[in-house]
C-alpha positions as CSV (number, residue, x, y, z in Angstrom):
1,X,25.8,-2.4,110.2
2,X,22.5,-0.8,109.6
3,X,23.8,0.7,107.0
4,X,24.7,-2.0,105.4
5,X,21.4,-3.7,105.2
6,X,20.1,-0.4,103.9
7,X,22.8,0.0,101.2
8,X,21.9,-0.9,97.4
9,X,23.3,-4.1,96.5
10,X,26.7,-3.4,94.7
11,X,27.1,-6.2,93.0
12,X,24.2,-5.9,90.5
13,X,23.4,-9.3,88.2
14,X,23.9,-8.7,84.6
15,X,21.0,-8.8,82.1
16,X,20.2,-12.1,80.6
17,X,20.3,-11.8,76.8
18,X,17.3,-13.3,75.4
19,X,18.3,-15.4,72.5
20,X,16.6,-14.8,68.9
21,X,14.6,-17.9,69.8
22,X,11.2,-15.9,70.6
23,X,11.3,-13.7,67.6
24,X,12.0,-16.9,65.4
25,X,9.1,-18.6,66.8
26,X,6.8,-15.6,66.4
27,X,7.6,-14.9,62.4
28,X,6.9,-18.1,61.4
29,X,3.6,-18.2,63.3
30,X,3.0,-14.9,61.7
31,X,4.2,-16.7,58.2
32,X,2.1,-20.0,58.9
33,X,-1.3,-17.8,59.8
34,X,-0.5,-15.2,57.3
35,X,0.1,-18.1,54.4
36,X,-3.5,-19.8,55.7
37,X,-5.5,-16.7,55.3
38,X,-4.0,-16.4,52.0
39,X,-5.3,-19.5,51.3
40,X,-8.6,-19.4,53.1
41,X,-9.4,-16.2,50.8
42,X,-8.1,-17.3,47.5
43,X,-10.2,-20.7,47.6
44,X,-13.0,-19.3,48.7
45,X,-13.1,-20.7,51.8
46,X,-13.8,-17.1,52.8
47,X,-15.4,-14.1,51.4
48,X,-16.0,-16.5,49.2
49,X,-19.3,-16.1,47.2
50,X,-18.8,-13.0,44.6
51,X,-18.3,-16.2,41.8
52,X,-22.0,-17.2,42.7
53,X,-23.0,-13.7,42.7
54,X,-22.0,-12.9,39.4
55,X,-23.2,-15.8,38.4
56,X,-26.9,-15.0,39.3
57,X,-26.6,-11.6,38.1
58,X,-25.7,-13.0,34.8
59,X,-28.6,-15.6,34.8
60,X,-31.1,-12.8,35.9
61,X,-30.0,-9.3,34.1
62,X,-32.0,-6.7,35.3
63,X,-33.2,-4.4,33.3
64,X,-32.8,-1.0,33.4
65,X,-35.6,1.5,35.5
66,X,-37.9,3.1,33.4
67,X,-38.8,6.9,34.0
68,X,-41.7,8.6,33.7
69,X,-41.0,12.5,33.0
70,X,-42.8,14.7,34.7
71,X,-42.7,18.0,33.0
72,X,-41.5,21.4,34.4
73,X,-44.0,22.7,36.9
74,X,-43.8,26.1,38.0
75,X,-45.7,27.2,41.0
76,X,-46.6,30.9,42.7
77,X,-46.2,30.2,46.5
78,X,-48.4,32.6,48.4
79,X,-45.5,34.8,50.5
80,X,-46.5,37.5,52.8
81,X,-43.7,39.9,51.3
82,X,-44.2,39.2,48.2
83,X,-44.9,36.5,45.3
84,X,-42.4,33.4,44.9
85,X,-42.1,31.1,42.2
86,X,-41.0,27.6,41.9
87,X,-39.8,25.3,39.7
88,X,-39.6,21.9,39.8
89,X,-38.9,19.3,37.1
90,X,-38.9,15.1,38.1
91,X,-39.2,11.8,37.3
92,X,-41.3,9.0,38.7
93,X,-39.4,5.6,38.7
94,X,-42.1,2.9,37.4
95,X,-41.6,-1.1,38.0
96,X,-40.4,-2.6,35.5
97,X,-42.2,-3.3,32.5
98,X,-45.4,-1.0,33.9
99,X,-45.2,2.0,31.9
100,X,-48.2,2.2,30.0
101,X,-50.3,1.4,33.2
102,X,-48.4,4.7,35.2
103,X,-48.8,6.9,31.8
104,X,-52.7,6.1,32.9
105,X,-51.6,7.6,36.0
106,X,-49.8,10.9,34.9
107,X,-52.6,13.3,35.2
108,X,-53.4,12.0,39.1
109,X,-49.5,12.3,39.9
110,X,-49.3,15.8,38.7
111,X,-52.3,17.0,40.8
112,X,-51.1,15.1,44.2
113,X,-47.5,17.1,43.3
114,X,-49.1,20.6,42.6
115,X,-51.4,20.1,45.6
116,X,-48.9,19.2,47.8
117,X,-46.1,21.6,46.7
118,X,-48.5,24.4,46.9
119,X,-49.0,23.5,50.8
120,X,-45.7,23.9,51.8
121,X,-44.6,26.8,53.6
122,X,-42.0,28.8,51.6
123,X,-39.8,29.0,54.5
124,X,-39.6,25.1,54.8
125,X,-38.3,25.2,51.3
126,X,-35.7,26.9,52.0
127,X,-34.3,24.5,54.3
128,X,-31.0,22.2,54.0
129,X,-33.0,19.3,54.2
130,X,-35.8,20.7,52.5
131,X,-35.5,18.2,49.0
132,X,-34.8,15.2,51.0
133,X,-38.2,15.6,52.8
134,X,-39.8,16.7,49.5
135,X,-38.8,13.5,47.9
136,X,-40.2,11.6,50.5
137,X,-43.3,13.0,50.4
138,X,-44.2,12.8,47.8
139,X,-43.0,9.6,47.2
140,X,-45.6,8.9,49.7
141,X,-48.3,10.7,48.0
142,X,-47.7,9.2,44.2
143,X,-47.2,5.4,46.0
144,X,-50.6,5.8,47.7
145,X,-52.1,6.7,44.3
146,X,-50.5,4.3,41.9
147,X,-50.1,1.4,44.8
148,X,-46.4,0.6,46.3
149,X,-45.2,-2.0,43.7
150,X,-46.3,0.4,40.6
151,X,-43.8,3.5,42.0
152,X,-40.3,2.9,43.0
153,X,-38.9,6.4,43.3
154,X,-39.6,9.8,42.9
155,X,-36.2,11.8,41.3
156,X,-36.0,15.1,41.3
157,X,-34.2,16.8,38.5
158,X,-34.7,20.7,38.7
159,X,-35.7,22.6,41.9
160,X,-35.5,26.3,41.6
161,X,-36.8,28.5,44.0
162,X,-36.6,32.4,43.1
């Protein structure tokens, strides 16, 4: 008798078959919440926006940035081993509509860029990362010359170190 209570039940219950009920109710909720996003994106309701956006730019065109070239410079780094040269052409992004009053400036901008080109180590110029921190300094260097809102950005077109 013991090993009776022991013994796996024999008679085992067969498996309820779920009916297609649950997989009905779950595709239409995915058609009803599927068909309101639809609609919640299309009207606007959201995301919504890019209508007013285009809209403003249209009122209020912006103009295109205006440049000011600075001409090739070509600098002799002092080099233990021996004498290195670089060359570096750029352009100084004015605000718009402020040309003439950076043209004023040119003469100021290409001393702070020789002066601080010429203090850089020639190993840090050789550097992955070397431009990016260039830029930015003197970025730096021409906005504390010129003032902030005179100088947007500092491009650099040709950097050649040999």
């Amino acid at each position: 008798m013991a090993q009776d209570a022991d013994a796996p039940n024999m008679e085992e219950k067969p498996l309820k078959k779920r009916g297609l009920m649950p997989i009905l109710i779950g595709m239409a909720g995915a058609l009803v919440l599927g068909g309101g996003g639809f609609y919640a994106v299309y009207s606007g309701l959201i995301l919504g926006g890019q209508d007013k956006a285009i809209e403003d730019v249209k009122a209020n065109p912006k103009t295109l940035p205006t440049y000011l070239a600075i001409e090739q410079l070509t600098l002799s780094l002092a080099e233990p081993g021996g004498a290195e040269h670089l060359r570096l052409s750029a352009h100084v992004e004015i605000a718009d509509g402020r040309l003439d009053e950076a043209e004023a400036y040119r003469p100021r901008f290409l001393s702070v860029i020789n002066t601080y080109l010429r203090a850089v180590e020639p190993d840090d110029l050789r550097e992955a990362n070397a431009l990016i921190r260039l830029r930015a300094q003197i970025l730096r260097r021409l906005q504390m010359v010129a003032g902030a809102d005179l100088v947007d950005d500092f491009l650099i077109t040709e950097f050649i170190l040999n």
